[in-house]
N, C-alpha and C positions, 0 to 999 in steps of 0.2 A: 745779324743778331745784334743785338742793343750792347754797346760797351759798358763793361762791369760783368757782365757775364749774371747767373743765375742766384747769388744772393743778396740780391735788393727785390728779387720777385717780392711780391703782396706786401713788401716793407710797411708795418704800423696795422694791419689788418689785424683783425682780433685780438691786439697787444694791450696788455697789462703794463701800463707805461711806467708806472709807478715802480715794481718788482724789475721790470729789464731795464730800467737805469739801476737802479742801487746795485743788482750784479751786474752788470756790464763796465758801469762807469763807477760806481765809487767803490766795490772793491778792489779790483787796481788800483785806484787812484791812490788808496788808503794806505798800500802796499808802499808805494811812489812817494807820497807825502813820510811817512815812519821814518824810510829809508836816507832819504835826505835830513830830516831832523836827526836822527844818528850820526851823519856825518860832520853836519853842523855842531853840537855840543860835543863832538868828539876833539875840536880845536883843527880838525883835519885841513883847514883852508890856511893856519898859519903853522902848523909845527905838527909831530908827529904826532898822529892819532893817539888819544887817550879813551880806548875804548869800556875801561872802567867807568870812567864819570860820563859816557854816553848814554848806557843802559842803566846806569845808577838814576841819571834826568830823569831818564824811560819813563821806572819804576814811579818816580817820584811825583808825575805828573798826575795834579789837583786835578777839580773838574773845571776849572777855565783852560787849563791848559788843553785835557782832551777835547773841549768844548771847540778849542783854537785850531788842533788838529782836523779834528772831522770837519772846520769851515773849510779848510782850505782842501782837503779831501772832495767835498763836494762841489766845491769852486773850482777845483781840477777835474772834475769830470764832467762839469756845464759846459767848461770850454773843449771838453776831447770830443765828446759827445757828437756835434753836430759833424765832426768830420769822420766815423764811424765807417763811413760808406766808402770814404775814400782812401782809410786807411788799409777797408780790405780791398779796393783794388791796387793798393800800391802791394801790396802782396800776395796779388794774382797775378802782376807782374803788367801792369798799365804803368808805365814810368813816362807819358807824353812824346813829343815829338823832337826834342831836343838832339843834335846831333850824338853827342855821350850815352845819352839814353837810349836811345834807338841801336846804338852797337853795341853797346851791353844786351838788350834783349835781345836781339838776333842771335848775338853768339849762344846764350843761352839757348834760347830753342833750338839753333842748331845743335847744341848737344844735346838735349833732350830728345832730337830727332834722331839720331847716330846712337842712342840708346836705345829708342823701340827697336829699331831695325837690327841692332845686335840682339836684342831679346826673342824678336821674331825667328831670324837666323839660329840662336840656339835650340828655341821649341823644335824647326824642322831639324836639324842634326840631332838633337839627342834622341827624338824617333825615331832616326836613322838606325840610330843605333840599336836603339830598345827594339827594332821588329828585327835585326839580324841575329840575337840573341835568343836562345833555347827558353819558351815559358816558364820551366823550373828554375832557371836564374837566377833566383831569388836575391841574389848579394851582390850581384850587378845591374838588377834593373832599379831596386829599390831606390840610390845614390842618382840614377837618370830621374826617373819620374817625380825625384822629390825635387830636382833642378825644375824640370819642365813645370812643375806646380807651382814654383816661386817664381820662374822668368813670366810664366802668363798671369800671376795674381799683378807682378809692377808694371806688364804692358798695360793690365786692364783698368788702369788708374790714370792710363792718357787715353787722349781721344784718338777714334779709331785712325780717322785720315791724322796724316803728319801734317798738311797747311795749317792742320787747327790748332796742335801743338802750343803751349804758353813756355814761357820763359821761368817759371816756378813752378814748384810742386801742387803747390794750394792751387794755382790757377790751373794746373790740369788736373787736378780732380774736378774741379768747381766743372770747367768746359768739358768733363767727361759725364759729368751728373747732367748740364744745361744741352746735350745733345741727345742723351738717352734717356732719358725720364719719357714718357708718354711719347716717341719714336715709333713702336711696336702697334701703335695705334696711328700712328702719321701726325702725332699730335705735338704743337709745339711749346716745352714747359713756361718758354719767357709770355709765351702766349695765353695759354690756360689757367695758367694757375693763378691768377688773379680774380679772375670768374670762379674758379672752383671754391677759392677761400671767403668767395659771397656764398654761399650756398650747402659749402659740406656743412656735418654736423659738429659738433662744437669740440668733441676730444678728437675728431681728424685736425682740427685747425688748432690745435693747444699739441697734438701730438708735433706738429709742424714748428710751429713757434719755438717750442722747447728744440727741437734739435739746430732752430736760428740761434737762440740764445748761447746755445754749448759753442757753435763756432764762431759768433763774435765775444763771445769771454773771452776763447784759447787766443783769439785774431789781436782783441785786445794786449790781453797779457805777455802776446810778444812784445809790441808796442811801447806797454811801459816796461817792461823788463831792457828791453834796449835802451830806452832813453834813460833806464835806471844805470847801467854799463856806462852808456858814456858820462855822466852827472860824475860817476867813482869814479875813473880816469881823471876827470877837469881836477877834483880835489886830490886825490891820491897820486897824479903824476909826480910830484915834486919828493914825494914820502919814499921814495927807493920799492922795495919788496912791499909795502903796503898794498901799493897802485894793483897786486896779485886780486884784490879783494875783489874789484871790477867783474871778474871769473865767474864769480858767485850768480849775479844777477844774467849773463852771458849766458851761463847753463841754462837759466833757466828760463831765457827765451826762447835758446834751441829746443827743448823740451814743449813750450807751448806752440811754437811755431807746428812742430811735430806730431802736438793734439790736435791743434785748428786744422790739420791735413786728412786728418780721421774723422775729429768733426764733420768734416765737409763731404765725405763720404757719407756718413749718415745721414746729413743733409739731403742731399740728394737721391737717397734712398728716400728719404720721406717724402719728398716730393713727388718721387716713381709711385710709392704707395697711392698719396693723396689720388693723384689720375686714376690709379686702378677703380679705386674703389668708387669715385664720386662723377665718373664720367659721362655714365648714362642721364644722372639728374642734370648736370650738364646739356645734354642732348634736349633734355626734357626743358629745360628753361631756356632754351632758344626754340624752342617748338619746333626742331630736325629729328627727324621722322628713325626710331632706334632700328638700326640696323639690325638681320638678319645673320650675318655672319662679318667676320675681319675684314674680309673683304670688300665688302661694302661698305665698311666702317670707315676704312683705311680713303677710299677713292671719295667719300663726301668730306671727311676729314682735311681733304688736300682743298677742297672748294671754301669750306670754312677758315681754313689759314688764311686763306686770299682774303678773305670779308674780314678777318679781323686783323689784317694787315691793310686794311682799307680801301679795298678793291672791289670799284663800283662796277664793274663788268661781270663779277664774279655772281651764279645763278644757285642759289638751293634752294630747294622743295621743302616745302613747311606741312606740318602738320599740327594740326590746332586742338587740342582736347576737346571734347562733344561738350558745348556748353560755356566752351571761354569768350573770352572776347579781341582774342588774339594779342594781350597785352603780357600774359603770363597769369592772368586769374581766370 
């Protein structure tokens, strides 16, 4: 499977370039720029915070000064921008090959792994329990099954095998959407969905987009919420209880880190949809013949992996519409 996992699939495909930068990159960014101009007129880098005459500036700022703002807003997001991609695999838990990095993410997935496996384990135990238990019950099974409902919604946010396991929350959702999306058909999403996004119809591929955008904002906004955390430390360390302020921007990384995790579910829900629906035109624009039932879907499906993982051995049967010319017209 191609590293970065499944959200750089169709990257820039029917993208409104204009609209997914200004929210992507310059509201953060705008957040990020504010933030630090507060701190700066606040006196915070030489003496203690005067957060009256910060927001008094605030308020006060003409239209050069917003003018001054939103440059540098925008010039923060020109530069965050191109590395987008890499910020969300640095929080799907791709940390390189470096000795430190490499056992930080091990340990992680090993816990993460020692957590299915205790999720697993409680599913079978508390049906243990709930089938020794009288049907009428009612006040003893209700407290199991509500268990059992919550250990299998957090298993089913990692992927199924443990090998596959990531080291972060985002990246097992991400590697739980990139293994199961179009699976049920033998289809591969890193694979299809590039082709599917030439050819579906225009609100499948904006329905798609929109839910890329939702989780590189949230991806984003951890991003500079972090780099906003540490900025308040660098000037607030020396300020005693000031330095608490940091907190503020902290929460609310944890908070988007926590959306871009939901995010990414939905993401990958959209992408399971996209396949549903737009697979047979698929079929149809590579001139392979639609199947009659799953299962024949499922066993040419597995020939078409091979061909489009570049596999010159690999044979499918074509079927040419009456009157083409075998190009796709």
């Amino acid at each position: 499977m191609a590293t970065g996992g499944i959200v750089d699939v169709g990257s820039g495909a029917a993208q409104t370039i204009g609209r997914y930068f200004s929210v992507i990159s310059v509201v953060p960014s705008s957040l990020y720029v504010t933030f630090v101009y507060v701190l700066v007129t606040s006196g915070s880098w030489q003496h203690a915070p005067d957060w009256t005459r910060a927001f008094r500036s605030l308020e006060q700022l003409g239209g050069g000064g917003i003018a001054f703002l939103a440059f540098l807003s925008i010039a923060l997001g020109v530069v965050i921008h191109p590395s987008q991609f890499a910020i969300v695999q640095f929080f799907e838990g791709y940390w390189g090959t470096a000795r430190p990095a490499q056992y930080l993410r091990s340990q992680r997935i090993l816990r993460y792994q020692r957590l299915c496996d205790f999720l697993e384990q409680e599913q079978v135990q508390l049906n243990d329990k709930i089938s020794g238990l009288d049907v009428s019950a009612h006040a003893a099974r209700t407290p199991l099954r509500s268990r059992i409902a919550e250990a299998e919604r957090v298993r089913n946010s990692f992927p199924m095998a443990l090998e596959d396991v990531m080291p972060t929350r985002l990246g097992n959702v991400l590697r739980h959407a990139e293994y199961q999306a179009g699976s049920q058909y033998s289809l591969d999403a890193l694979q299809v969905v590039p082709h599917l996004l030439l050819i579906a119809p225009q609100g499948h591929i904006d329905y798609v987009n929109d839910q890329r955008t939702q989780l590189d904002l949230a991806v984003r906004m951890t991003f500079i919420s972090g780099l906003a955390c540490v900025t308040a430390v660098l000037f607030l360390w020396p300020r005693n209880i000031w330095v608490l302020i940091a907190v503020i921007p902290y929460v609310l990384a944890y908070l988007s880190y926590r959306g871009s995790v939901i995010a990414a579910g939905h993401y990958g829900s959209a992408l399971d949809t996209l396949i549903n629906l737009n697979r047979f035109e698929l079929y149809k624009q590579l001139h392979i013949k639609l199947p009659d039932d799953t299962d024949e879907e499922r066993a040419t499906n597995n020939k078409l992996a091979n061909l489009l993982n570049f596999a010159p051995w690999e044979v499918v049967s074509y079927e040419h519409p009456p009157g083409g010319d075998g190009n796709g017209t």
